[in-house]
C-alpha positions as CSV (number, residue, x, y, z in Angstrom):
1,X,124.5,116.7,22.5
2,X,123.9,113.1,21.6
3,X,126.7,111.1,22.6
4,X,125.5,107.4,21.4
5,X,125.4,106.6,24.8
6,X,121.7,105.7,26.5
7,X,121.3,106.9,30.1
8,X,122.4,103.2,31.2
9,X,125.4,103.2,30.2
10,X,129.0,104.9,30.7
11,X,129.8,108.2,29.2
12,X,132.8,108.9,27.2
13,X,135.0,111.5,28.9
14,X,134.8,114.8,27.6
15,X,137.7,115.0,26.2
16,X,137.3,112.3,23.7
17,X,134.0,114.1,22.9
18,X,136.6,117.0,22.5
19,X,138.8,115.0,20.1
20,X,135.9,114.0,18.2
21,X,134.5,117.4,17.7
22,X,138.3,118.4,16.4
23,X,138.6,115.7,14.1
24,X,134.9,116.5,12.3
25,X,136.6,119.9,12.3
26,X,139.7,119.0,10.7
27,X,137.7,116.9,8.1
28,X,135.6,119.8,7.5
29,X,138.5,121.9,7.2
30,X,139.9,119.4,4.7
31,X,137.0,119.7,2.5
32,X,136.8,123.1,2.6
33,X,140.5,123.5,1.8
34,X,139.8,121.2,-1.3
35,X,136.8,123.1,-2.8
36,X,138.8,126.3,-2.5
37,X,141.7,125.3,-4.0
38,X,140.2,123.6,-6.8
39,X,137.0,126.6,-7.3
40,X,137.8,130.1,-5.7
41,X,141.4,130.8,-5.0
42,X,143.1,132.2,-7.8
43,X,145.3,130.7,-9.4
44,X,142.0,127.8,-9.1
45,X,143.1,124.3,-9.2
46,X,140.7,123.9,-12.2
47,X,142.1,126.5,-14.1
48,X,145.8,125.3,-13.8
49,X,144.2,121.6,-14.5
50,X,142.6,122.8,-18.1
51,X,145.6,125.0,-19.1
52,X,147.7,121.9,-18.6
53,X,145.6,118.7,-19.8
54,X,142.5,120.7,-21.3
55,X,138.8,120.2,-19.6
56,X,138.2,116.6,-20.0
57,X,141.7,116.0,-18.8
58,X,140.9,118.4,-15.7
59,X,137.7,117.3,-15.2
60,X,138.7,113.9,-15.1
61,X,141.8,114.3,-12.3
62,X,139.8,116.8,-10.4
63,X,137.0,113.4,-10.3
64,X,139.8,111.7,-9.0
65,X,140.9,113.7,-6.9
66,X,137.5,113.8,-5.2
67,X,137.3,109.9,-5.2
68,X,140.9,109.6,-3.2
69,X,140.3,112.7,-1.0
70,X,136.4,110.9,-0.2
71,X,138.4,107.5,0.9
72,X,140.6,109.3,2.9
73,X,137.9,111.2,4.6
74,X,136.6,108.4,5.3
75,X,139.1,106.5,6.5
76,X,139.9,109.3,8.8
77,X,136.5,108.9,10.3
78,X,136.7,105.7,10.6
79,X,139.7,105.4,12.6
80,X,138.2,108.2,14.7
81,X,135.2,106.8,15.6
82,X,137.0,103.7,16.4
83,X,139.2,106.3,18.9
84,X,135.5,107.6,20.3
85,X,134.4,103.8,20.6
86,X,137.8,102.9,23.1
87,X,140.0,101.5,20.8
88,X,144.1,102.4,21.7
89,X,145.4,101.4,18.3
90,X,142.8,104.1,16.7
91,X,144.5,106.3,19.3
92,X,147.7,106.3,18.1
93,X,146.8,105.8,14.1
94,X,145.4,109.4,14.7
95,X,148.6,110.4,17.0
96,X,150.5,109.5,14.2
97,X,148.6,111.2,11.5
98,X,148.4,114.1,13.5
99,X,152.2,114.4,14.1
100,X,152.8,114.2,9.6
101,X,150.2,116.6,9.4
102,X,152.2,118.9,11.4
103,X,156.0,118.0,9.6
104,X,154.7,118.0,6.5
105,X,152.9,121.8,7.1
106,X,155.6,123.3,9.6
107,X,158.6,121.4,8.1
108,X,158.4,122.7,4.9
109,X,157.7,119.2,3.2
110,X,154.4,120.3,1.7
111,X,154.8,121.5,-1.6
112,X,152.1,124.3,-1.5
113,X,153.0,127.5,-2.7
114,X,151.8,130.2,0.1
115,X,150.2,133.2,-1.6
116,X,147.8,134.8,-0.8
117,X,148.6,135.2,2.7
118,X,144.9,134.9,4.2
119,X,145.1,131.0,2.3
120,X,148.4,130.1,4.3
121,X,146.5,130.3,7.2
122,X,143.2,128.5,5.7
123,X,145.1,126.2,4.4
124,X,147.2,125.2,7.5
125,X,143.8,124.9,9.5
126,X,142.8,121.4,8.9
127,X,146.4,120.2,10.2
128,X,146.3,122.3,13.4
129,X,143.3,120.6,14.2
130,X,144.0,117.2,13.3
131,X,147.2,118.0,15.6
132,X,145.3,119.3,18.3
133,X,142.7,116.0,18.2
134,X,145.5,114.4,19.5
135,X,146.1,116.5,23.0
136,X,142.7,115.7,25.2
137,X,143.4,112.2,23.8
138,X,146.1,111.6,26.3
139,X,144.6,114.0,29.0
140,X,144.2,111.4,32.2
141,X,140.6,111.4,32.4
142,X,140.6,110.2,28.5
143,X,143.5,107.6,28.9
144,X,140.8,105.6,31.1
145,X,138.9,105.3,28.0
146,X,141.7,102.6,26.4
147,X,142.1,100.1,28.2
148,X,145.7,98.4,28.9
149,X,146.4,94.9,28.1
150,X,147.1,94.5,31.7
151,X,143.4,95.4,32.3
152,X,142.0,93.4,29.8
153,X,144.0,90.2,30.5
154,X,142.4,90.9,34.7
């Protein structure tokens, strides 16, 4: 697996190659979890859209929807990738996110209605793994990757 490293330099610990590979997963997931909802499982997000506000109108909020859900991807990654590259605050952005992912799915604060049950459980996946990005994170051979201030002032 290419790491972005060259054979000169350091190697990221494995687990931050772990949390990586968990967030691409969680993205995935998210994707994934979008598509269905909006195409395949029934009642389809598309369906509910154009008996409410008609096609254009459902057409037009599902183009939204694809436009916000793409920046947040995005984001996501970004912030990630920023976590692969060393960077604490990145770190603890995706700590964060992880942790509302996990209220908002276990603490009954999403508002998803859970039928069929097979789709609880797809649905649920891309906030177990954004959760469980978070562990090898703060495993000790990955907290060497972010540095302290005190070793950055030295």
């Amino acid at each position: 697996m290419n790491t972005g490293h060259s054979g000169a330099g350091p190697r990221r610990p494995r687990q931050i190659e772990a949390a990586w590979a968990l967030t691409l997963a969680a993205v995935a997931a998210e994707v994934l979890v979008w598509v269905l909802g909006v195409f395949v499982v029934a009642p389809t997000g598309l369906d509910e859209m154009t008996e409410y506000s008609g096609r254009s109108g459902a057409i037009t909020q599902l183009a939204w929807s694809a436009g916000v859900l793409t920046v947040l991807m995005a984001c996501w990654l970004a912030v990630a990738a920023r976590m692969r590259a060393g960077h604490g605050w990145a770190r603890a952005v995706l700590t964060v996110v992880g942790a509302v992912f996990l209220l908002l799915r276990f603490g009954g604060l999403g508002m998803d209605a859970i039928d069929p049950a097979w789709w609880a459980v797809v649905n649920a996946l891309p906030d177990l793994l954004a959760a469980a990005a978070v562990v090898p994170m703060y495993l000790p051979e990955a907290r060497a990757h972010f540095p302290s201030r005190a070793r950055r002032a030295a």
